[in-house]
C-alpha positions, 0 to 999 in steps of 0.5 A: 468501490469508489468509496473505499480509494484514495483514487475516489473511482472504481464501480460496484463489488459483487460483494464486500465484506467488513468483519468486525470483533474478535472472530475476525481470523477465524472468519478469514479462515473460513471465508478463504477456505470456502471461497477458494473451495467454490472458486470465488475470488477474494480481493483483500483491501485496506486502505485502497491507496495504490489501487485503480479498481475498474469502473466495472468494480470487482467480481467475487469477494471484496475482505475490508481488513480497515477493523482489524486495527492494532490501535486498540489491541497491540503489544510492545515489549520494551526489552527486544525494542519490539512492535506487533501491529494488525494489518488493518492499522492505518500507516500512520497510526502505526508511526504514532503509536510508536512514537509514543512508545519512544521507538524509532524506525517508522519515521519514514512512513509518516503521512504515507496513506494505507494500512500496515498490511498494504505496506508489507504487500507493497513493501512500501518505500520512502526517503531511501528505506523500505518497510522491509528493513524493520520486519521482524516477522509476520502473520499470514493465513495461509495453506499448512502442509495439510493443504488447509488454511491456517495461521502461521508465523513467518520470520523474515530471515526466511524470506529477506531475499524475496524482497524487493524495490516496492516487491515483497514474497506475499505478492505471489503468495494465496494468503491474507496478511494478519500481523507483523513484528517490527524491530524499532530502536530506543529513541528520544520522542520529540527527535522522532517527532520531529522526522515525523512531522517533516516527512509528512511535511514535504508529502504535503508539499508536493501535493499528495493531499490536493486531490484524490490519488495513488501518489506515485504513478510509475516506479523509480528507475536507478537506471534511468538516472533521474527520478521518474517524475523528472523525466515526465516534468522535463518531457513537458507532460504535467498537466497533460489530461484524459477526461478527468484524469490529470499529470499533476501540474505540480509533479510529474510522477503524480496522477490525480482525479481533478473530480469526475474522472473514471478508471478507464480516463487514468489507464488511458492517462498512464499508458500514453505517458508511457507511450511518450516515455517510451518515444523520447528516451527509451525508458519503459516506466512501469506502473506503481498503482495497481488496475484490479477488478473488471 
């Protein structure tokens, strides 16, 4: 599973599965309705940009969504300003094609890694605004009132208040997120270009792109009064290490694999700069990243 994360660690899948053509939703379908049947787990991946995976990988089945891309196939209909992306898109991809449809409301995602699905997983956050505010509806599989898997149609009036700060209803759900409708505005390309290039300007320079690595480490506290990677940064923790694991010397709210480190080296990592948090300002952090496998 190294392979498939930004993090660039993570062992062996049981088995991975990489579904390619238009039989792909069918295949879901049926892949979902026979796994849980026999009681095989199902792990539903994009990009792996917010994921640790075990060094022990994961048990059961790893559904790659990366081919299910709206680059080829996606529809804008110019009237109602909309934008129906697959899951499988890269985020990024996403805010150019909209960018060339001249529709603006994407611009804050620009140079995020991941995929569209992983964002509505996550309910992907940035400069004040979150993935959630766009949503017009989405596609799921998911169980119908006969208790069989299907695709359905969710619009977002019917689950807004299920949303939250880097919190969204599908983390509770048993489904794989499919499609999704987006509400964007008319809007003067080069403007939106512009936003664009200077979002992921500044990710660039605060070194998201200088090693492997899930971005932010810990959550945002409002509460806290200060963003996570001040408290870190002042409580002299950059630069602090596990095996190969390493506080960014250059944010504190980042961690990087300096080139050989292991699942376990970034949970040690993370659960002793909780631990100092916790010690010097009372704060409980809570993780970003997700720890999957084992």
């Amino acid at each position: 599973m190294s392979e498939h994360t930004t993090f660039k660690v993570g062992g062996p899948a049981d088995c991975w599965i990489y579904p390619v053509g238009e039989g792909f939703t069918s295949f879901c379908v049926d892949l979902l309705t026979h796994a849980r049947k026999d009681n095989i787990p199902v792990f539903i991946l994009g990009a792996g940009a917010n994921i640790v995976v075990s060094d022990n990988g994961i048990r059961g089945i790893v559904l790659d969504m990366n081919d299910w891309t709206g680059e080829s196939v996606w529809s804008i209909s110019a009237g109602e300003e909309e934008i129906i992306l697959k899951s499988g898109t890269s985020i990024d991809a996403a805010c150019d094609i909209a960018a060339a449809a001249g529709l603006s409301g994407l611009e804050f995602l620009a140079g995020m890694p991941g995929t569209i699905g992983g964002a509505l997983w996550m309910n992907a956050r940035c400069y004040g605004k979150e993935i959630a505010d766009v949503l017009k509806w989405i596609e799921v599989i998911a169980k119908d009132e006969h208790n069989e898997y299907t695709i359905k149609r969710i619009e977002i009036e019917t689950i807004i208040n299920s949303f939250g700060y880097k919190k969204s209803p599908f983390q509770e759900m048993d489904c794989i997120i499919i499609s999704a409708s987006f509400n964007l505005k008319k809007g003067e390309k080069e403007k939106i270009l512009l936003e664009m290039d200077k979002n992921r300007e500044d990710r660039y320079e605060k070194g998201h792109y200088q090693f492997p690595s899930a971005g932010s480490a810990f959550k945002n506290n409002q509460q806290f009064g200060k963003p996570t990677g001040q408290i870190i940064d002042e409580l002299g923790l950059k630069g602090m290490k596990k095996g190969g694991a390493q506080i960014a010397p250059f944010h504190g709210n980042i961690v990087i694999n300096t080139g050989n480190a292991k699942a376990s080296d970034i949970h040690a990592l993370m659960d002793e700069v909780a631990a100092k948090v916790k010690e010097k300002t009372g704060f409980i952090l809570e993780p970003e990243v997700l720890f999957v496998g084992g």
